[in-house]
Residue, then its C-alpha position, 0 to 999 in steps of 0.5 A: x500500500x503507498x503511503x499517504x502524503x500531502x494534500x496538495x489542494x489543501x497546502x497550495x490552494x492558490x495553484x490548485x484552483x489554477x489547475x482546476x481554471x485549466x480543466x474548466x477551460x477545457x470543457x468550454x472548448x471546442x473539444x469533444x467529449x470523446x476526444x477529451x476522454x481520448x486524450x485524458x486516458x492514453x496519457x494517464x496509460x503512458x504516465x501510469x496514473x491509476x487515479x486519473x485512468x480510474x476517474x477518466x475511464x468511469x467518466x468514458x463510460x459515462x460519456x458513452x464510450x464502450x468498454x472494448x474501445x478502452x480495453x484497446x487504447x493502448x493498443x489502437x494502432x492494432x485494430x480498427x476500432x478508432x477513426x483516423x482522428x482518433x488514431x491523430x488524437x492518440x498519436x499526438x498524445x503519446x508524442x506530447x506526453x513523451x515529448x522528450x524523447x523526439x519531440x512531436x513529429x512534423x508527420x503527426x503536426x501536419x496531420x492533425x492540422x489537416x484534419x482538425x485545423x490549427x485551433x482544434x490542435x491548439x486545444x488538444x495540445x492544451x488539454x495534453x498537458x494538462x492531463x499530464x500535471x494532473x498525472x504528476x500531481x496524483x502520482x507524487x503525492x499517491x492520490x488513492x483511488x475510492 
């Protein structure tokens, strides 16, 4: 069992509430549910967030999504269950969570220009990272799952 630590909204309210902004930001965006949803659980598979897949498979399901489509995210270049916007949706993923090791491809960019043009791809991007510090903050101070 992980030891419990700090609550973080408790000690830095004043950044929480900062990240809590973001989120709301990002459901008044142009994204689409399912795409959130994408985004949110293909980084929270690749960063190892129990907290954030738990909370963010529940919602997909909530939002429609169907359980053999989650059981197959992390292996969605092996079927045919997604679109090919889904497929840049993940792909753009995975290479902004995993930034460091080569960036994100011009292939990739280029892509989800064409299909969703730049705005879409900017708030993508954004919502990207900001499942990214949800991970890190739930991962180093072991939020626990109810």
């Amino acid at each position: 069992m992980m030891k419990k630590r700090f609550n973080l909204a408790e000690l830095q309210p004043k950044a929480y509430k900062a990240m809590l902004g973001f989120e709301a930001y990002l459901q008044s965006s142009d994204l689409s549910k399912q795409h959130i949803n994408l985004i949110k659980i293909r980084a929270s598979q690749i960063n190892n967030c129990a907290y954030c897949l738990n909370m963010h498979t529940e919602e997909a399901l909530k939002n429609g999504e169907t359980q053999q489509r989650l059981f197959l995210i992390s292996a969605w270049r092996e079927t045919n269950l997604f679109t090919d916007e889904e497929k840049n949706i993940l792909a753009l993923t995975e290479e902004t969570t995993l930034i460091h090791q080569h960036g994100v491809s011009d292939s990739v960019y280029d892509i989800s220009v064409k299909l969703f043009g730049e705005n879409y791809v900017a708030q993508m991007i954004m919502a990207i990272i900001a499942i990214n510090g949800w991970n890190r903050i739930a991962i180093s101070t072991h939020l626990p799952i109810d």
